[in-house]
C-alpha positions as CSV (number, residue, x, y, z in Angstrom):
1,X,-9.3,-15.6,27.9
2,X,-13.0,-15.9,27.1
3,X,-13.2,-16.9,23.3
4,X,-16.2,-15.2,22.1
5,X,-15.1,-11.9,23.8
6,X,-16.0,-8.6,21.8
7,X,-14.6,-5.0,21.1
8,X,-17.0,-2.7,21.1
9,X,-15.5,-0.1,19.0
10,X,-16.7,4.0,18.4
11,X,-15.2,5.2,15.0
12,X,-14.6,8.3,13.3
13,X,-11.6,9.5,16.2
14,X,-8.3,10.6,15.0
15,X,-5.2,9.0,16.4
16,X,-1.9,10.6,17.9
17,X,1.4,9.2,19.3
18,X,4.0,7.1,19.2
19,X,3.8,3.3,18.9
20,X,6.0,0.4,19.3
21,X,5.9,-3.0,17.4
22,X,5.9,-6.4,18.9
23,X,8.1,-8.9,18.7
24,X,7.6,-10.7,15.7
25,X,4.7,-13.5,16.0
26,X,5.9,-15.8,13.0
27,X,9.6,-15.4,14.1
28,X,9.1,-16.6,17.7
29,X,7.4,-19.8,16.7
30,X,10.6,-20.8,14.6
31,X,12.8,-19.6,17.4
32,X,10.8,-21.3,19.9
33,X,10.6,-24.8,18.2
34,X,14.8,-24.6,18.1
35,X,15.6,-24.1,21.8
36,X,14.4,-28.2,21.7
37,X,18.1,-29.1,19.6
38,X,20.3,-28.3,22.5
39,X,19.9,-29.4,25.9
40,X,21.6,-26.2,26.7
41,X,20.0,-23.0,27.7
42,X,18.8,-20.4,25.2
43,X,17.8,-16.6,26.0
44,X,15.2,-15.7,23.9
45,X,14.0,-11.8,24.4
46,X,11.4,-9.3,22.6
47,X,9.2,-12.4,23.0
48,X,5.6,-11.0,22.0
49,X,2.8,-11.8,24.8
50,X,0.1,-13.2,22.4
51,X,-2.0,-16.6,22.3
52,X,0.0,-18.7,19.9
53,X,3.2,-18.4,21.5
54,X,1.8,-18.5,25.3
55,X,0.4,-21.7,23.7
56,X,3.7,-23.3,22.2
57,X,5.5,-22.7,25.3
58,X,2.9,-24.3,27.3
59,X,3.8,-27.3,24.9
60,X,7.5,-27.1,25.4
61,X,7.1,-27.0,29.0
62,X,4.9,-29.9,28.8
63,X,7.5,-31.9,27.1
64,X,9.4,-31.2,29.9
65,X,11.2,-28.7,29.3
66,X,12.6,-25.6,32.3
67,X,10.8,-22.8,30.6
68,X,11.4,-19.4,32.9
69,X,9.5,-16.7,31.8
70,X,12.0,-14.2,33.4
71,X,9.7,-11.0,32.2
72,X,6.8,-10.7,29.6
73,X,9.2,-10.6,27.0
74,X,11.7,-12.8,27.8
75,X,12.4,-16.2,28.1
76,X,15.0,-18.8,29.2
77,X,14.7,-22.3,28.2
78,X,16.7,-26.0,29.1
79,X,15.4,-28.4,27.3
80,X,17.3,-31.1,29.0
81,X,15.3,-34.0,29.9
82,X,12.5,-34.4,27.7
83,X,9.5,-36.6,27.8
84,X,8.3,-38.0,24.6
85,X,6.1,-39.6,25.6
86,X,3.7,-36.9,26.3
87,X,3.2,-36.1,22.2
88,X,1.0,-39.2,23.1
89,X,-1.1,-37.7,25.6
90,X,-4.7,-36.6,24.7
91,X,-3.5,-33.1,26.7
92,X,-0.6,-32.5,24.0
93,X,-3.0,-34.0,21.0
94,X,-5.4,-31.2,22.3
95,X,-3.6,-28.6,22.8
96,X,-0.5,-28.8,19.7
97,X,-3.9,-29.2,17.0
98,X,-4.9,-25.7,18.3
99,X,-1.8,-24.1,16.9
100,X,0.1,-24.5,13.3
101,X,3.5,-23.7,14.6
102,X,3.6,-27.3,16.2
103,X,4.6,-28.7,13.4
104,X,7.9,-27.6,14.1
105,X,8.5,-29.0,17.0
106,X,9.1,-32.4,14.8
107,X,12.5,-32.1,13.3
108,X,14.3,-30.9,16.5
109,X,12.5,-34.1,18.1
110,X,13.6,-36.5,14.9
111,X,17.3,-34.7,15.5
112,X,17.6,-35.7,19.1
113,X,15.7,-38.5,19.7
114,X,14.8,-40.4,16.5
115,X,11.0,-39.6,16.9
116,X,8.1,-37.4,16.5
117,X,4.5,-37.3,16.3
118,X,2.2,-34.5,15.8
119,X,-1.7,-34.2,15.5
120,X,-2.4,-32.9,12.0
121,X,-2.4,-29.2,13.2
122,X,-4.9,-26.4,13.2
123,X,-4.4,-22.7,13.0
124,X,-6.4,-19.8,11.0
125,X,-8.8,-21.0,8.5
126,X,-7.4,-18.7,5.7
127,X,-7.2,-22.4,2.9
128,X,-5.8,-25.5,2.5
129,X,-1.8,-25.5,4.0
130,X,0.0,-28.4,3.0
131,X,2.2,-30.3,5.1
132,X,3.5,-32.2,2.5
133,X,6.5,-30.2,2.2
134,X,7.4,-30.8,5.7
135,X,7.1,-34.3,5.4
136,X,8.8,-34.9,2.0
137,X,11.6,-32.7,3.1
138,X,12.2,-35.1,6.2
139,X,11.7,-38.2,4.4
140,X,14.4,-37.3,2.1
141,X,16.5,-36.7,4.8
142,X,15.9,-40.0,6.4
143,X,13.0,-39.9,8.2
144,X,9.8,-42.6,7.5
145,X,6.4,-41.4,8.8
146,X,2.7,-42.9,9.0
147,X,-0.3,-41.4,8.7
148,X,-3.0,-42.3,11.4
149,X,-6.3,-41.7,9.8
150,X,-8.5,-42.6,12.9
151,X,-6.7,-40.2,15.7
152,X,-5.4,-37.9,12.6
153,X,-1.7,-38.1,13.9
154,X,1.6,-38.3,12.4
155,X,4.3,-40.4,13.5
156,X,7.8,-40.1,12.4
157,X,11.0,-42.1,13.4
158,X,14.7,-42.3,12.3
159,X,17.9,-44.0,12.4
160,X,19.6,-41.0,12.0
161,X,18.9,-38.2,9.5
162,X,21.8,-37.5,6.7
163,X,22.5,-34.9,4.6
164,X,20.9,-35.1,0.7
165,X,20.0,-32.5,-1.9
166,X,16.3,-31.2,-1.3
167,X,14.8,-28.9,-3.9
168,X,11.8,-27.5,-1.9
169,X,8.1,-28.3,-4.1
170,X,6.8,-24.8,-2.5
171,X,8.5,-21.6,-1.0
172,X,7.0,-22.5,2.4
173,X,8.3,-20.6,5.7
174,X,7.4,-23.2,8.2
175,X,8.5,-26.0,6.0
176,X,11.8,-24.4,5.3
177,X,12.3,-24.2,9.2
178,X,11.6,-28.0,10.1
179,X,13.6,-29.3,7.0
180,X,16.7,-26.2,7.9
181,X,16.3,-27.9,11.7
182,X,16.5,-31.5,10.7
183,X,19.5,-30.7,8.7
184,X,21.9,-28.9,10.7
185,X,22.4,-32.4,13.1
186,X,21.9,-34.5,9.8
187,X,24.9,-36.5,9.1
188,X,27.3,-34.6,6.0
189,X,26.0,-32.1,4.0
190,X,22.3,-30.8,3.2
191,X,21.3,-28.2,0.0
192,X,17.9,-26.5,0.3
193,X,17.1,-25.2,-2.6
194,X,13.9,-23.1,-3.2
195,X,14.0,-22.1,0.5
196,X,11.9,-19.3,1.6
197,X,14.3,-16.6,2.7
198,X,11.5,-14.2,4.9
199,X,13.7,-12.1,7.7
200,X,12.0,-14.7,10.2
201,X,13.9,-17.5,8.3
202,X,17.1,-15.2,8.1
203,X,16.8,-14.7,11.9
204,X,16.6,-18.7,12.8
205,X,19.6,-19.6,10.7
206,X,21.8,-16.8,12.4
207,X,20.4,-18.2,15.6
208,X,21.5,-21.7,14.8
209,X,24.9,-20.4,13.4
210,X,25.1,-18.8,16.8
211,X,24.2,-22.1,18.4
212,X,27.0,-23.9,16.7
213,X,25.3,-24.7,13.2
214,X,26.8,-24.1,9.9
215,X,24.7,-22.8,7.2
216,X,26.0,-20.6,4.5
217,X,23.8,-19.0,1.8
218,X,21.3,-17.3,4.6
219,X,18.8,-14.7,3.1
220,X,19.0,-16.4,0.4
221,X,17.0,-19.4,-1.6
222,X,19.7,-22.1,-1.9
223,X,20.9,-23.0,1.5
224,X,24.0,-25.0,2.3
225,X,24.2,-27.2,5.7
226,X,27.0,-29.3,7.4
227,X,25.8,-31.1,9.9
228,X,27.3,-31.1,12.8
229,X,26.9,-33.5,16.3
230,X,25.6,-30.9,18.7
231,X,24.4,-27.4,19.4
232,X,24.9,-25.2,22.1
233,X,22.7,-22.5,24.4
234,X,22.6,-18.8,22.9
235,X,20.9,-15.8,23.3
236,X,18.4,-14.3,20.6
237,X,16.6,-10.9,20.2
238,X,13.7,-11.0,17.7
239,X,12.7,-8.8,15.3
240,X,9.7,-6.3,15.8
241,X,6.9,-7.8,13.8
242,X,6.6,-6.3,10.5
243,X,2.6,-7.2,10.3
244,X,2.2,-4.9,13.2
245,X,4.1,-2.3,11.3
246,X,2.1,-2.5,8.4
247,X,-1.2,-2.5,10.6
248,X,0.1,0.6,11.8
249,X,0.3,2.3,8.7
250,X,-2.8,1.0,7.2
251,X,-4.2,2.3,10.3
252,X,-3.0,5.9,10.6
253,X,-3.8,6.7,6.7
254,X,-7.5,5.3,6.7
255,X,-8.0,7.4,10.2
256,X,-6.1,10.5,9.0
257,X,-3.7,10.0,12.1
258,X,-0.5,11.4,13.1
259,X,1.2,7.9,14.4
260,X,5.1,6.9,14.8
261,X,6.3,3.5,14.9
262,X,9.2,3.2,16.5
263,X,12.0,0.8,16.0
264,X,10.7,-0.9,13.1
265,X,14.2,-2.1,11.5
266,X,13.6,-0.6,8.3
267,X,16.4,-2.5,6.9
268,X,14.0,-5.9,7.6
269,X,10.7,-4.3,6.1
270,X,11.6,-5.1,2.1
271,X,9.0,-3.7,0.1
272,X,6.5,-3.2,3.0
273,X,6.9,0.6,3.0
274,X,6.7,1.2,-0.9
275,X,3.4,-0.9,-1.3
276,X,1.7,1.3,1.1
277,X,3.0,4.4,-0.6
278,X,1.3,3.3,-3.8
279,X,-1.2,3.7,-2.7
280,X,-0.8,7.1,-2.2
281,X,0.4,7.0,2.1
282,X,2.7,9.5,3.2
283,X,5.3,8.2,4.9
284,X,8.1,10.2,6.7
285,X,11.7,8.3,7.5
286,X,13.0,8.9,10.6
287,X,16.2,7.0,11.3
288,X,14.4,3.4,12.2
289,X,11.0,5.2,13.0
290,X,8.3,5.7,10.4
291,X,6.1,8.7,10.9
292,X,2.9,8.3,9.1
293,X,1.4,12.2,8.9
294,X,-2.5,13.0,8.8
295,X,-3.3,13.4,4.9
296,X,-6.6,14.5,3.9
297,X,-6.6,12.6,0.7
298,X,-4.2,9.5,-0.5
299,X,-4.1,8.7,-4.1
300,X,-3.4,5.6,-5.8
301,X,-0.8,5.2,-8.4
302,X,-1.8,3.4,-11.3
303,X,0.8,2.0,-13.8
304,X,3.1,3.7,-15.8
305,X,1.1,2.5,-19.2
306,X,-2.1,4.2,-17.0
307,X,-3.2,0.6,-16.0
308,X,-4.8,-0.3,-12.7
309,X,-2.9,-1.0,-9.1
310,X,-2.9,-4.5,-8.7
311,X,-1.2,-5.3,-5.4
312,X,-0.6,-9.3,-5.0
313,X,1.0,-11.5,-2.2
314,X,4.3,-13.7,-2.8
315,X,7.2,-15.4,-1.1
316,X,10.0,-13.1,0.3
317,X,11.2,-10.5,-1.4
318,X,7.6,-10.3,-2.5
319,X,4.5,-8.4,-0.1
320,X,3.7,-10.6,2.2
321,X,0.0,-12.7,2.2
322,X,-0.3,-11.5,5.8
323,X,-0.9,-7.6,4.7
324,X,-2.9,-8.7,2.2
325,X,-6.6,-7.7,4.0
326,X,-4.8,-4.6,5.7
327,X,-3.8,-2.9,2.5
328,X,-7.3,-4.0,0.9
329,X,-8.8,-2.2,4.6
330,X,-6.2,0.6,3.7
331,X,-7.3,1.3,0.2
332,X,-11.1,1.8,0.5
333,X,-11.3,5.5,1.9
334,X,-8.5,5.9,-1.0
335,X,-8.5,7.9,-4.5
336,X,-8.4,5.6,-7.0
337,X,-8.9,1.7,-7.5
338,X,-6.9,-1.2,-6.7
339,X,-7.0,-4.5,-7.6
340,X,-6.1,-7.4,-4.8
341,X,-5.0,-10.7,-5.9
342,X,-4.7,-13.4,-3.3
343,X,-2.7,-15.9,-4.8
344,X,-1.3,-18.0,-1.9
345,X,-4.5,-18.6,0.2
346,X,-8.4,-19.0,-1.4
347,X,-10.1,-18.3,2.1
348,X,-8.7,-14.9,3.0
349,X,-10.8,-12.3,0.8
350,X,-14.2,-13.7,2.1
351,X,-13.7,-11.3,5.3
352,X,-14.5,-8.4,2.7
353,X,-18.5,-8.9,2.5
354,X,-18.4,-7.6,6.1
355,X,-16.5,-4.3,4.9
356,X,-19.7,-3.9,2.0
357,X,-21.9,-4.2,4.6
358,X,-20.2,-1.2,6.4
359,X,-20.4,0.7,3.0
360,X,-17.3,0.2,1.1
361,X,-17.3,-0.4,-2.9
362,X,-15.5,-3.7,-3.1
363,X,-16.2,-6.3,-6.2
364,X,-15.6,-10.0,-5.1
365,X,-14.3,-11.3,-8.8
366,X,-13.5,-15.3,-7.0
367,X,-11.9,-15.9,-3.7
368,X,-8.6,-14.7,-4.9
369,X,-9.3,-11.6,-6.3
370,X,-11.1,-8.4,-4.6
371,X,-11.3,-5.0,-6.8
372,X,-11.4,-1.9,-4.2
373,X,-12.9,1.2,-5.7
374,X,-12.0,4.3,-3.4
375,X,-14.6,6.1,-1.5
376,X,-11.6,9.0,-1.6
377,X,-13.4,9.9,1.5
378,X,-16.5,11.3,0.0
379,X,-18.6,9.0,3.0
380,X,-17.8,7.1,5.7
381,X,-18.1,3.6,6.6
382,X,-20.8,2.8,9.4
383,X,-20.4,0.6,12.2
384,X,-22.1,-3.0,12.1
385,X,-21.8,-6.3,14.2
386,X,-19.1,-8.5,12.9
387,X,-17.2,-10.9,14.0
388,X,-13.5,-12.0,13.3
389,X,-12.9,-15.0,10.9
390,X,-8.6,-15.3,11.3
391,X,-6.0,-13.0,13.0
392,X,-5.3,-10.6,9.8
393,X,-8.6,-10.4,8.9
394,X,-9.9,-9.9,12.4
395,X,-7.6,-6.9,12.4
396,X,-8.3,-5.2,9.1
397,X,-12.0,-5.0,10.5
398,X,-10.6,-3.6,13.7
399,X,-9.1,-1.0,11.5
400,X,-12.3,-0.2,9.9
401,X,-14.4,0.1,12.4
402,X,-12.2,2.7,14.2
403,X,-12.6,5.2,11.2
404,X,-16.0,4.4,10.5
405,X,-18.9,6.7,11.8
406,X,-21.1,5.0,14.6
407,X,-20.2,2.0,16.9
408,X,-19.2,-1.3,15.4
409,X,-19.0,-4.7,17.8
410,X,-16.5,-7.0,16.4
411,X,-17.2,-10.9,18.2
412,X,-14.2,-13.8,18.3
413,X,-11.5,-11.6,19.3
414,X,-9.7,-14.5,20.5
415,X,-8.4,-14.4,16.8
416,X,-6.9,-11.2,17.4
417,X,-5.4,-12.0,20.4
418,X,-3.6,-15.0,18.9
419,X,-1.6,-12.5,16.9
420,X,-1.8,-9.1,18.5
421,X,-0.7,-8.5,22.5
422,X,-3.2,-6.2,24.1
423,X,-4.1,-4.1,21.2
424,X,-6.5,-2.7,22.5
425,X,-5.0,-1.3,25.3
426,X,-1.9,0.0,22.9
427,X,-4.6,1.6,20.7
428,X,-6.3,3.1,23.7
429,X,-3.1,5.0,24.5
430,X,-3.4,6.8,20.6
431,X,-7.0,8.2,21.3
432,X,-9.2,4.9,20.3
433,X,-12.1,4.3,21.4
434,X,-12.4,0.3,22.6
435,X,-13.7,-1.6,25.1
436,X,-13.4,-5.3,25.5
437,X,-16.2,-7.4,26.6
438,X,-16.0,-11.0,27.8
């Protein structure tokens, strides 16, 4: 797909109709990076159709791995005879520095066959994400790695990884994963403590139970492994992807839409649903389906002691960084102010100068912290040229433009696509207005 493709976008349309979340984008590169500890197969379905996971199964099959994509959302992978020698290659340094979720391909590589290299990965440029955790966790489990400066690669090798006690530095997702990977075929016993415990992590330890692991402690932050010699295939059905959710419902209110998401697996959402309310959304329970209802106005709720909103990201149980810039989207045709702090990433607020240029009332305090005073719907927003900076961010100013008033071109919708499968298309089918330009 053509990189510096456009939406060209007509605001100010109500939405109707009934939506259905992806599979969830964060998960699948987690459960994707484990098929490579068995040489068994695994089933892997509700597989999401976007650009970073087309892209780490490109890599898997590269490695050599039977990768049969036996529909759009389902796939069945033997990774049996792998070639490690194609990490080397200047096609896998390419392509595996184009996507963050790489870096997980290193412990199940360590695990089977005492080595692993990666290019010093790439990804949205939301701030500085630290691989030391990653790397500290597998040294302690007895892996030695070198730095090479000049090709900006990583190369890791073992005599066999053992069980230790790891207290994590940071609550990181993705360095949880790698470290949880290395240890269930680690030699005797492995604690994790400070683990992130996000559904996505939740969902990769029951997989590797169900693959023969044995991990106790699961959903929460002090993990218990024993090792054990092998794993064997399985089957695994992901979790519809709570970002999309939360799009959705940041999307309905600011549009004063009738929309229901289906399917959502309310039980998996945490405190997705009561942030949004705060700021004043309706939201209507229906079984696993949330209705979100056309609402003239939505207020937000200060503090009890009368003090302003102030919505901030943190680690599972906490709201998630990644609806961050769709609540801040959410909250500027709201009543009331809001105050966003940013705390895990210093890049991702910047997007907001293009939503002042489109008319909202946002203060820019530093690049953590964005106040958001309601336009309560007294104007509009107007459409502008923009152009989409990561795959959040790229979609909070899809949101805008499609309740602003006038025509907004949004460039570098490659971003989106990394995250979001045909959205466009899927918003089409709720009365948008969008067509895609290469």
């Amino acid at each position: 797909m053509n990189k510096n493709g456009t939406f060209i976008v007509e605001g100010g349309h109500r939405l109707s109709g009934e939506i259905t979340p992806q599979g969830a984008k964060n998960e699948a590169l987690q459960i994707l990076s484990a098929t490579l500890l068995t040489e068994e197969t695994v089933v892997v379905t509700n597989l999401p159709d976007i650009e970073d996971v087309n892209k780490l199964l490109s890599l898997i099959r590269g490695l050599g791995a039977e990768v049969d994509r036996t529909d759009r959302h389902s796939v069945r992978i033997t990774a049996k005879n792998i070639d490690l020698d194609y990490v080397l290659s200047a096609e896998y340094v390419r392509d595996a520095q184009r996507i963050r979720g790489s870096v997980m391909l290193i412990a199940p590589l360590l695990n089977r066959y005492g080595r692993a290299s990666l290019p010093k990965p790439g990804g949205d440029k939301i701030g500085r994400r630290r691989l030391d955790t990653h790397l500290l966790g597998l040294q302690a489990l007895g892996a030695d790695f070198n730095y090479d400066s000049e090709r900006n690669i990583y190369a890791f090798e073992t005599d066999g990884l053992k069980g230790t006690f790891i207290h994590m530095e940071e609550i990181s997702v993705t360095g949880t994963a790698n470290v949880l990977m290395a240890a269930v075929l680690a030699e005797g016993e492995t604690t994790i403590y400070n683990a992130a415990c996000e559904p996505y992590l939740q969902q990769l330890a029951q997989m590797l139970n169900s693959m023969g692991a044995k991990i106790e402690g699961i959903g929460s932050n002090l993990l218990k492994v024993q090792g054990v010699t092998r794993l064997g295939g399985c089957e695994h059905r992901m979790l519809p992807d709570m970002i999309e959710v939360g799009s959705f419902i940041g999307l309905a209110a600011i549009t004063q839409s009738d929309i229901t998401i289906k399917d959502v697996r309310l039980d998996k959402l945490g405190v997705i649903p009561r942030t949004f309310e705060k700021l004043g959304i309706e939201l209507e329970y229906l079984g696993d389906d949330i209705r979100i209802p056309p609402q003239d106005n939505y207020e937000v709720q200060n503090f009890l002691d009368g003090g302003i909103l102030t919505i901030y990201d943190a680690p599972w149980p906490g709201f998630t960084p990644d609806l961050m810039s769709i609540a801040l989207v959410t909250a500027i045709q709201a009543r009331g102010s809001v105050l966003f702090h940013q705390k895990m990433f210093e890049s991702r607020l910047f997007f907001v100068d293009k939503l002042i240029d489109m008319g909202a009332q946002i203060i820019l305090c530093d690049p953590h912290r964005a106040t958001v005073i309601g336009l309560d719907r007294r104007t509009p927003l107007r459409g502008i040229r923009m152009t989409s900076p990561d795959i959040r961010a790229g979609v909070s100013l899809l949101i805008a433009a499609l309740s602003a008033e006038g025509t907004s071109r949004i460039d570098n919708i490659y971003q989106i696509d990394r995250g979001y499968q045909n959205i466009d298309t899927r918003l089409r089918a709720l009365g948008a207005q969008i067509t895609r330009e290469d």
